[in-house]
C-alpha positions as CSV (number, residue, x, y, z in Angstrom):
1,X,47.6,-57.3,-20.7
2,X,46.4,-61.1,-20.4
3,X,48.0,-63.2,-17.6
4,X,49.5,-65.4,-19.9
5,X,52.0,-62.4,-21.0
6,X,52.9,-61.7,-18.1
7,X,53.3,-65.4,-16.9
8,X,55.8,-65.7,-20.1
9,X,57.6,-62.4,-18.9
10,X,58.3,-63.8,-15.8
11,X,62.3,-64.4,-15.5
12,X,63.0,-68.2,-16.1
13,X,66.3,-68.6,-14.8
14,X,68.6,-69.9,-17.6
15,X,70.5,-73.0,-17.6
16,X,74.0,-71.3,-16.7
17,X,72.6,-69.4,-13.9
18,X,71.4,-72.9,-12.5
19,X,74.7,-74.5,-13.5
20,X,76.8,-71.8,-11.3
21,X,74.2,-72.4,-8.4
22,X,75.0,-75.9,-8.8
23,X,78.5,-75.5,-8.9
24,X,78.6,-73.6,-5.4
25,X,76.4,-76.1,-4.2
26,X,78.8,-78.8,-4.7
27,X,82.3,-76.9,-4.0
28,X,84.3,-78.8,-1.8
29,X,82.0,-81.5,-0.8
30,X,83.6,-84.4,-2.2
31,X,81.7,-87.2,-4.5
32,X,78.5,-85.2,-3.4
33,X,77.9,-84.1,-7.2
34,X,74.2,-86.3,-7.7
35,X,73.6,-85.0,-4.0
36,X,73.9,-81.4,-5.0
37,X,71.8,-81.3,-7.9
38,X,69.1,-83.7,-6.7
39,X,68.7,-81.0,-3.7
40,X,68.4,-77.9,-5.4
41,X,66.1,-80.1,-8.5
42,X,63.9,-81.1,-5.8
43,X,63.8,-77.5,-3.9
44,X,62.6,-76.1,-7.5
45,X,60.2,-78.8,-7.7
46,X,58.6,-78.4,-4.0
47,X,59.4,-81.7,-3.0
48,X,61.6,-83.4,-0.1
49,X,64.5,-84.7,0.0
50,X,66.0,-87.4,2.7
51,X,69.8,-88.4,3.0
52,X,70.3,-91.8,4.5
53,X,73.9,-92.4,5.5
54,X,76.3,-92.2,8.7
55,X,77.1,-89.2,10.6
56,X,79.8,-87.2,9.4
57,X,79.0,-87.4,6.0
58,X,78.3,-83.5,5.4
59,X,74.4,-84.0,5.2
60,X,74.1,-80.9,7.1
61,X,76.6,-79.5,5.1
62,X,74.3,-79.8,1.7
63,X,71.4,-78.5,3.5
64,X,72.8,-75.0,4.6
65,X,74.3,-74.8,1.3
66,X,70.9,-75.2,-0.3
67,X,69.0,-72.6,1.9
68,X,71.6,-70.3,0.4
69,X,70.5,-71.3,-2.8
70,X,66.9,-69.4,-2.5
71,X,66.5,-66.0,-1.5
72,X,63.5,-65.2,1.0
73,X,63.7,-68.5,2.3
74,X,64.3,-68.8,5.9
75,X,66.5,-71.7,7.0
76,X,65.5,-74.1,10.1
77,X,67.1,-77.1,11.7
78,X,66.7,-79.4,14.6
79,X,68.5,-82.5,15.9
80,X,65.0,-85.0,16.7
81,X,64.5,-87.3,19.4
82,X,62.3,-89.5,21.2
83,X,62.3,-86.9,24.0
84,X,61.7,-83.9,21.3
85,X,58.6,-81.6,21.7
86,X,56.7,-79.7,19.3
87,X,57.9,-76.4,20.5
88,X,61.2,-77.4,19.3
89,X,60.1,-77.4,16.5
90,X,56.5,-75.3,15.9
91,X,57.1,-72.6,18.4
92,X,56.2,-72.3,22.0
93,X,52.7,-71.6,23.0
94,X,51.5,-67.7,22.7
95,X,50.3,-66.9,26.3
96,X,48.3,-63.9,25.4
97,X,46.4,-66.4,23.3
98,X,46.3,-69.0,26.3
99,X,44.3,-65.7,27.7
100,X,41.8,-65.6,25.4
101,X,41.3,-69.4,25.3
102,X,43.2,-70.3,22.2
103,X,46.3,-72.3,22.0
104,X,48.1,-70.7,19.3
105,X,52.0,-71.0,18.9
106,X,54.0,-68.5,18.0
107,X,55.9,-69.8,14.7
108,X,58.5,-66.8,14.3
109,X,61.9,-68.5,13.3
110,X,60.4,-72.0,13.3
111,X,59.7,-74.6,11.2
112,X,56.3,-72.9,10.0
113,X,58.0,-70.3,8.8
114,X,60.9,-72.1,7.3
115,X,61.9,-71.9,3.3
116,X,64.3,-74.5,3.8
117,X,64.3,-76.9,6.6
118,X,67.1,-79.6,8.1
119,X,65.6,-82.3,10.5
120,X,68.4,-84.9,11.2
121,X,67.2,-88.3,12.6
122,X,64.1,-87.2,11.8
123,X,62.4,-90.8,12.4
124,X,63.2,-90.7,15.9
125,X,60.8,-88.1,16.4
126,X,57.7,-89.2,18.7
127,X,54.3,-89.5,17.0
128,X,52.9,-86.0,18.0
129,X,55.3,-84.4,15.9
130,X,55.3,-86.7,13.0
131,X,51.3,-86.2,12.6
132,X,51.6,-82.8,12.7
133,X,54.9,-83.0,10.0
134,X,52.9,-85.2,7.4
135,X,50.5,-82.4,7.0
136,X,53.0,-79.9,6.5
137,X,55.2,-81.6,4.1
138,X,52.2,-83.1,2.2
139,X,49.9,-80.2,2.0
140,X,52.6,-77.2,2.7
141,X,49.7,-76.5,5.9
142,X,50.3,-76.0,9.4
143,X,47.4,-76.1,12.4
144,X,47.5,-73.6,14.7
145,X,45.0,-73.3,17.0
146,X,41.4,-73.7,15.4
147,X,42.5,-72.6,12.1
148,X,45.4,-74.0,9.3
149,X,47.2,-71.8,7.9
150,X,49.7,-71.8,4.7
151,X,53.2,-72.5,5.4
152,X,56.0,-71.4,2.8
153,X,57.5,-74.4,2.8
154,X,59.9,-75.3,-0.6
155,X,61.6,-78.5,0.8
156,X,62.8,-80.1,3.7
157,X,66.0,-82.4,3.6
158,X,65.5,-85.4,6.2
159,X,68.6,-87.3,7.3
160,X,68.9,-90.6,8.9
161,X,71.1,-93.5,9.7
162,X,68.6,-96.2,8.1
163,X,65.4,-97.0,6.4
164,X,62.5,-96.9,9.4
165,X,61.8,-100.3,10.2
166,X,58.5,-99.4,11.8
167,X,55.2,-99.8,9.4
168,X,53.9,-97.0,11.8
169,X,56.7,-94.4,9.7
170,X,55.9,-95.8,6.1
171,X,53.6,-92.8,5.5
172,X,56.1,-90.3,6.6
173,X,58.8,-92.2,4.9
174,X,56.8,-91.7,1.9
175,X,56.4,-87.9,2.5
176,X,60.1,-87.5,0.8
177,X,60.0,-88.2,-2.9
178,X,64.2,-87.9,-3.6
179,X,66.0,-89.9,-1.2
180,X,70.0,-90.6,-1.5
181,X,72.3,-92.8,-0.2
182,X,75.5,-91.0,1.4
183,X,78.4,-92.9,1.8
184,X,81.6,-91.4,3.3
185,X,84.3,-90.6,0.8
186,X,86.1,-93.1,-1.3
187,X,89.3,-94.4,-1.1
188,X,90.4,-92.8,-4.4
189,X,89.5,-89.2,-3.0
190,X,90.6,-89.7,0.6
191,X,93.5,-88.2,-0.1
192,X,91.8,-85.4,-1.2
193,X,89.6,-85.2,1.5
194,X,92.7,-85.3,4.2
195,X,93.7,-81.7,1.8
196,X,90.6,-79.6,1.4
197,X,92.1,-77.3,4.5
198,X,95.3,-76.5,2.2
199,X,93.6,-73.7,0.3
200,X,94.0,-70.3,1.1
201,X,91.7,-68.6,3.2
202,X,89.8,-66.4,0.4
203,X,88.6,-69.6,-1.5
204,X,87.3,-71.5,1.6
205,X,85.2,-68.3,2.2
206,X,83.6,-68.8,-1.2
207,X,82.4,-72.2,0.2
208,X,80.2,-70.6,2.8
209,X,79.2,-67.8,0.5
210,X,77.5,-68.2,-2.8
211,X,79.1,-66.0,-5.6
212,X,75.8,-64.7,-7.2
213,X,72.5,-64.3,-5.3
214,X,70.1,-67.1,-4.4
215,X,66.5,-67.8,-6.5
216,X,63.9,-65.5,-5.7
217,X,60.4,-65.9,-5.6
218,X,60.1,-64.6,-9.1
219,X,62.6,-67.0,-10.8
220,X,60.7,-69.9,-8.5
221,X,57.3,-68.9,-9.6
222,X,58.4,-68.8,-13.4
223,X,59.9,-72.6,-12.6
224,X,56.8,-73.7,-12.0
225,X,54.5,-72.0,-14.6
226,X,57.3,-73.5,-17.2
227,X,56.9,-76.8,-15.6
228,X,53.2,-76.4,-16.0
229,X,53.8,-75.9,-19.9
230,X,55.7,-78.9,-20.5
231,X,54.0,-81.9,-22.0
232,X,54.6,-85.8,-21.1
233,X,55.4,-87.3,-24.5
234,X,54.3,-90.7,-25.9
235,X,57.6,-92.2,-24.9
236,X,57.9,-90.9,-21.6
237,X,54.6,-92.5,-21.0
238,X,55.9,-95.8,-22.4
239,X,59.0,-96.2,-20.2
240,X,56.6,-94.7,-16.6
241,X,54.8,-98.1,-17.9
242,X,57.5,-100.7,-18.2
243,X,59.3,-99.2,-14.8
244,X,55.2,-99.8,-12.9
245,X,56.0,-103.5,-14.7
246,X,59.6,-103.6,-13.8
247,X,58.3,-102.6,-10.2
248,X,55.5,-105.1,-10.3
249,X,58.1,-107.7,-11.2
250,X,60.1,-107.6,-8.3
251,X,59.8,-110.2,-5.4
252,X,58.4,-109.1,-3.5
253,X,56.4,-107.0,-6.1
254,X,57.1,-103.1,-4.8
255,X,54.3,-100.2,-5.9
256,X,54.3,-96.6,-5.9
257,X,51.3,-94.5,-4.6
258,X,49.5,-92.7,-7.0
259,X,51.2,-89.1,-5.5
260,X,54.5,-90.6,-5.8
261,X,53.8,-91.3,-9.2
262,X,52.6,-87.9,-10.0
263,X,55.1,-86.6,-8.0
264,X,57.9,-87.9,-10.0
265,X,56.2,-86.5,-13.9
266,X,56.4,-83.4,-11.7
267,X,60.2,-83.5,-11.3
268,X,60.7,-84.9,-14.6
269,X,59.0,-81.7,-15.9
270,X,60.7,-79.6,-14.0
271,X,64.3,-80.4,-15.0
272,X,62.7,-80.7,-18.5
273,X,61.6,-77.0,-18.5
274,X,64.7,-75.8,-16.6
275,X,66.8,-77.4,-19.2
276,X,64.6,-75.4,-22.2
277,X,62.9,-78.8,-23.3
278,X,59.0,-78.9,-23.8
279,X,58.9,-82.5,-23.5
280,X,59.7,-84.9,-21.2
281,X,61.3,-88.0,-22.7
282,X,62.4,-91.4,-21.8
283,X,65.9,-90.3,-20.5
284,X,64.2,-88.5,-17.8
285,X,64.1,-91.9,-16.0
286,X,67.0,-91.5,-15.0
287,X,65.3,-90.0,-11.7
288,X,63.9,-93.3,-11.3
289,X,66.4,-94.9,-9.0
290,X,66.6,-92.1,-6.3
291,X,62.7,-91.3,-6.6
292,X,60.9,-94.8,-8.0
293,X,63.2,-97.3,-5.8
294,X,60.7,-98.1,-2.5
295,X,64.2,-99.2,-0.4
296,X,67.5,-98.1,-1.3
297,X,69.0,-101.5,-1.5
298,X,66.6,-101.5,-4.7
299,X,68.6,-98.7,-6.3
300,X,71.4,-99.8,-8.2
301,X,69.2,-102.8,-10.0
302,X,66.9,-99.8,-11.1
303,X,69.6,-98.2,-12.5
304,X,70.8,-100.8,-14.4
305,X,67.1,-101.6,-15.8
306,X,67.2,-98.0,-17.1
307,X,71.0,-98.0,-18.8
308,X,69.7,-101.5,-20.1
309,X,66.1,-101.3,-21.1
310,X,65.5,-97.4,-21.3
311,X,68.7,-96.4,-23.1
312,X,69.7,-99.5,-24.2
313,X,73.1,-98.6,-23.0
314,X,74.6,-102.1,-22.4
315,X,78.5,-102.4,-23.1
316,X,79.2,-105.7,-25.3
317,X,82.6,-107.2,-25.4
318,X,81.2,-109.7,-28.8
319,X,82.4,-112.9,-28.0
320,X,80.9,-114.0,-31.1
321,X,84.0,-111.6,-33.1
322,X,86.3,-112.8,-30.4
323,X,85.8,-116.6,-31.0
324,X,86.1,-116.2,-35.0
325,X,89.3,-113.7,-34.5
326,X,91.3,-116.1,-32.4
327,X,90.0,-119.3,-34.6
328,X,91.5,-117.1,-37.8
329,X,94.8,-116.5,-35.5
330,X,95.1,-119.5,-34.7
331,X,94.8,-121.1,-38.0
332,X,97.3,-118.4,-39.5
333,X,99.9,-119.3,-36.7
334,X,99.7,-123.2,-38.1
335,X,100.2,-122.0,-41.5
336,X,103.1,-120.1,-41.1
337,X,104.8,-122.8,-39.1
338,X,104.2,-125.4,-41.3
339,X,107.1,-127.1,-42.9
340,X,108.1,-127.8,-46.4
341,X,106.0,-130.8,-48.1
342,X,108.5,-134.1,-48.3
343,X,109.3,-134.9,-51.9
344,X,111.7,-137.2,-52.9
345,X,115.4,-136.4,-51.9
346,X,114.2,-132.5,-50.2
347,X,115.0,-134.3,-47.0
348,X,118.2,-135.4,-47.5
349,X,119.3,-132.3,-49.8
350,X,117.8,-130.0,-46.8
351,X,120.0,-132.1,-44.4
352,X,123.2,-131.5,-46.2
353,X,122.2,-127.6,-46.4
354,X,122.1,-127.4,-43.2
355,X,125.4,-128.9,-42.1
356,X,127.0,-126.8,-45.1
357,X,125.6,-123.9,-43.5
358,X,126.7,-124.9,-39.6
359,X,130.3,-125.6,-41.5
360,X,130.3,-122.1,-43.2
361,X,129.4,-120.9,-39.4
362,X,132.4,-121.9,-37.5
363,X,134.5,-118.9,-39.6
364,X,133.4,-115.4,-39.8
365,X,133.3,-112.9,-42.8
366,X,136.3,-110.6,-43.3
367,X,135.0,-107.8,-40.4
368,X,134.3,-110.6,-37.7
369,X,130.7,-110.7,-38.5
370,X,128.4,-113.7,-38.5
371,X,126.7,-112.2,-41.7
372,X,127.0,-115.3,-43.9
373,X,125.9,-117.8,-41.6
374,X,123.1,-115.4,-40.1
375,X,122.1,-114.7,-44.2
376,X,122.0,-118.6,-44.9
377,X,119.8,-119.8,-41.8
378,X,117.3,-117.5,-43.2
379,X,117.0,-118.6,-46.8
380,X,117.3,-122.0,-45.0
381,X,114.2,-120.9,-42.9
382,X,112.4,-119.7,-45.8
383,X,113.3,-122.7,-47.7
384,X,111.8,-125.0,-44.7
385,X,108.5,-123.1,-44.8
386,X,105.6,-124.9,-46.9
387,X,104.6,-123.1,-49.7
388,X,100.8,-122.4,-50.3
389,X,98.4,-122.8,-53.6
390,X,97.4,-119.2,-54.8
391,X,94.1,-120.6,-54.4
392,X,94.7,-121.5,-50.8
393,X,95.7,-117.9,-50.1
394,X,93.0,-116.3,-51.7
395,X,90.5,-118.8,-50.2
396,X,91.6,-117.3,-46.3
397,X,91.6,-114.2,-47.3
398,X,88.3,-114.2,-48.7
399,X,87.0,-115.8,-45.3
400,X,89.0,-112.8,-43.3
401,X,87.1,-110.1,-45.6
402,X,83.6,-111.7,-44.7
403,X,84.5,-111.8,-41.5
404,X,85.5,-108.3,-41.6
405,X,82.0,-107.4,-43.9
406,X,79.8,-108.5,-40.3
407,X,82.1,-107.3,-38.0
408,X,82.1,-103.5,-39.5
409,X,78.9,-102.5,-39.5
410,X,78.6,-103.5,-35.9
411,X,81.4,-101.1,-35.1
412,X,80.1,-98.3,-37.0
413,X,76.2,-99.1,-35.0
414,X,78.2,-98.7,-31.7
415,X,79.7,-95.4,-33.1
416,X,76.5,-94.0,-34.0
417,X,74.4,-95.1,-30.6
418,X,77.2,-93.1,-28.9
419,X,77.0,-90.0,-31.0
420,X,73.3,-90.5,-31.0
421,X,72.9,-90.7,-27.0
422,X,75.8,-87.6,-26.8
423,X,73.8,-85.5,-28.7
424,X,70.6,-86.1,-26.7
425,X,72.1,-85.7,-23.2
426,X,73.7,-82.8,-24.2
427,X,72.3,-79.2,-22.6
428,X,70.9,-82.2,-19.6
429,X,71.6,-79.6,-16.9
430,X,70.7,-82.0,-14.0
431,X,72.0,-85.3,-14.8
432,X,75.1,-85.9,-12.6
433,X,78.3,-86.3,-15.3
434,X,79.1,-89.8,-13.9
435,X,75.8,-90.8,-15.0
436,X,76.5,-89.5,-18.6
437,X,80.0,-90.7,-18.3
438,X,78.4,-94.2,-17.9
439,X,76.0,-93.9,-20.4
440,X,78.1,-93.4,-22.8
441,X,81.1,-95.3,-22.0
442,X,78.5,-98.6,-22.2
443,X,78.4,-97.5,-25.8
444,X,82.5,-96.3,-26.2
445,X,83.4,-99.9,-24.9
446,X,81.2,-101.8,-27.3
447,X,83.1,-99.2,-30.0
448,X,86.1,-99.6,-28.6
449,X,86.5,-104.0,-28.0
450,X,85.0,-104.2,-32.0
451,X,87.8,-101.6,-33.2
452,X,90.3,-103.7,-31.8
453,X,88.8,-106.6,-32.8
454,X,88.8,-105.6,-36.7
455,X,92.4,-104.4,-35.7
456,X,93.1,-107.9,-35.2
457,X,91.4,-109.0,-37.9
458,X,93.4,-106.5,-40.6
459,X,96.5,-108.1,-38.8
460,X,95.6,-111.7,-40.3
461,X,94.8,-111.0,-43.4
462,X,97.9,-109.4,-43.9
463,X,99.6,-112.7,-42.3
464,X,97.3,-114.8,-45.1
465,X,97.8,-112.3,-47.6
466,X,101.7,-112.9,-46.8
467,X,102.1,-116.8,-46.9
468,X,104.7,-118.1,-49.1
469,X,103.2,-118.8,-52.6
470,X,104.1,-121.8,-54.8
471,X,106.3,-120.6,-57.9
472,X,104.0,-122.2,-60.6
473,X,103.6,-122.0,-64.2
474,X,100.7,-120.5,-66.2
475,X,97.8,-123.2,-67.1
476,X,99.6,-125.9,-65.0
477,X,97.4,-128.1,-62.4
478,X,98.9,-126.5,-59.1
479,X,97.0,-123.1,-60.0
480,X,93.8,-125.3,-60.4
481,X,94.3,-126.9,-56.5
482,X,90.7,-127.1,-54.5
483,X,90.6,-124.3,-52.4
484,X,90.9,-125.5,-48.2
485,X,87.7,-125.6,-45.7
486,X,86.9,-122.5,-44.6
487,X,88.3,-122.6,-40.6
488,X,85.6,-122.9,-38.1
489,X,84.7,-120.0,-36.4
490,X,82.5,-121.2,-33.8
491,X,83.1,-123.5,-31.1
């Protein structure tokens, strides 16, 4: 049988299986959720991860979790220092080698032999052990005595309290593609946080074990021949270009290393083939802020550059409608306020209404009720309101439906671009759901502010539609009065 059939028989684990592995991953550590999956992404991917944040902030925590996530993967982890030697973390010397003249370590249970490794603080380690840690992480190779061997290395998670200041750590700083803020918990979860020791014994177990088994090598090995099949497409290509501009355009200007780059297309393909995709596309940027960002602060400006510019994902409010709404409500509110035209005696004959009416008012009708006086004031008001051409009221209600004409079809584009975008995230396995969440609402706002906008807009035509007409005759000149400028809509 070729190797290609048997590379395609080799057990690609499906997107559910990952989901559930993602899942245990994330139980119970609160707003860790793009932590979690960035973790066990970059484990799949062979690439390192590094959590910068305060103490306390269940770093540790993720990285156990994710050693559990891999079967046949020892776990190790050390606490580094300046004072930290390399048998901490290599092994101690072998003295029977010492015998024969070679200095050897023996790597059983170390970081050699390590599937999954934890190194808190791990710039504060002295330079000795940082020389021998870039080979290791970079070219998954350990030196041991006068030979190097391979180390089975998937990932290491790095944790620290700050960027390293120190050019002499840029290298190693660069050694961890996937690197994460971690802030403690928010204030709208911290109640929730004081509470995660109220469940029952049996389902805080099920935090510290995983309720299926980890990847094995087989499912690992099938990641990466699937990742190996999927292609960069033309518009993936297109948006790595405009984020090296974006990049280049920064002040100062900020530029990845040719590994980082091809580092990141390897993680993009990745959760491409893990999610059943053969492509990667554009929307795989969304990596980009916790892999392409050079310093953290950095981050949240990348992200924004790839809702904006990527997925064009910007929520609108349309001042443009807003301004021409209000103008039309404004106009309307005038209109219905206006009082009766003066003509001849109307004054006076209005006057003496009025105090006929305020006469009729000091009795009441037969059951003590204000009825006839309450009745009169209101044909009175009606009476007192000026009465409008036909022409006049078809005239604003024309200008309301053209309004309406340009304001649809922008309502129905922001409808589609969110059904459009739903339907392409959907099945994206790895992309945190607050991400999607704010993808989407960008476009759900934009739908939402126009619908309430042409809401508005229904509302006054009905009030134009609604304005007292004059009573006039068939073929007489009131019918034939000029229609009224059109209300200005912009300011």
């Amino acid at each position: 049988m070729p190797a290609s059939a048997l590379d395609d028989r080799r057990p690609l684990p499906s997107p559910e299986r990952l989901r559930a592995l993602i899942d245990t991953l994330g139980d119970g550590l609160l707003e860790r959720d793009t932590e979690t999956r960035l973790a066990l992404l970059a484990a799949l991917a062979g690439e390192h991860v590094l959590l910068l944040g305060p103490p306390g902030t269940a770093k540790s925590e993720l990285a156990r979790r994710l050693h559990r996530a891999f079967e046949g993967a020892p776990y190790f982890e050390r606490l580094l220092t300046r004072f930290s030697t390399p048998e901490e973390l290599f092994g101690p010397l072998s003295l029977k080698a010492l015998e024969e003249d070679r200095h050897e370590r023996l790597t059983a249970g170390f970081l050699p032999e390590a599937g999954i490794a934890f190194l808190d603080e791990v710039f504060k380690a002295n330079s000795a052990i940082l020389n021998a840690l870039l080979t290791l992480l970079n070219e998954r190779e350990f030196d041991n005595g006068s030979g190097r061997v391979r180390v089975p290395l998937l990932s290491v998670v790095g944790a620290s309290n700050e960027v390293p200041g120190d050019e002499a750590l840029r290298a190693f700083f660069d050694r961890f593609l996937v690197r994460l803020p971690v802030a403690p918990v928010s204030e709208a979860r911290f109640e929730a946080l004081l509470r995660l020791d109220e469940g029952d014994n049996q389902a805080r177990s099920l935090l510290r074990t995983p309720p299926e088994r980890g990847l094995d090598a087989a499912e690992r090995e099938a990641v990466r021949l699937a990742a190996d099949r999927v292609a960069l497409s033309d518009e993936a290509v297109e948006a790595l270009h405009r984020l090296r501009r974006w990049l280049a355009a920064q002040q100062p200007a900020q530029a990845l290393s040719d590994r980082r780059w091809r580092q990141l297309v390897g993680l993009m393909k990745v959760a491409a083939a893990t999610e059943g995709r053969t492509q990667v596309d554009a929307l795989d940027l969304w990596l980009a802020p916790q892999t392409a960002a050079p310093l953290p602060e950095l981050a949240p400006a990348l992200q924004d550059w790839f809702a904006h510019e990527i997925v064009g994902a910007v929520p609108q409010d349309a001042p443009w409608l807003t301004r021409a709404v209000e103008a039309l409500e404004r106009q309307l509110q005038l209109e219905q306020r206006a009082e009766a035209e003066e003509t001849g005696s109307g004054e006076s004959d209005l006057a003496g209404k009025m105090a006929l009416a305020r006469a009729i008012g000091g009795g009441r009708d037969a059951d003590g009720s204000a009825g006839t006086m309450r009745l009169m004031s209101q044909a009175l008001d009606a009476a007192s309101r000026r009465r409008w051409s036909p022409v006049h009221v078809a005239a604003r209600v024309a200008q309301v439906d053209e309004t309406l004409a340009l304001a649809r079809p922008h309502h129905e584009a922001a409808l589609a671009a969110a059904e459009a975008l739903s339907a392409r995230l959907e099945g994206r396995l790895w992309m945190p759901p607050a991400c999607v969440a704010a993808l989407l609402g960008a476009h759900l706002h934009t739908a939402l502010v126009l619908q309430a906008l042409l809401d508005r807009l229904e509302a006054v035509r009905a009030g134009f539609a609604g304005l007292p007409v004059q009573a006039t005759a068939e073929g007489t000149e009131g019918a034939e009065a000029p229609p009224p400028a059109p209300v200005l809509l912009e300011d």
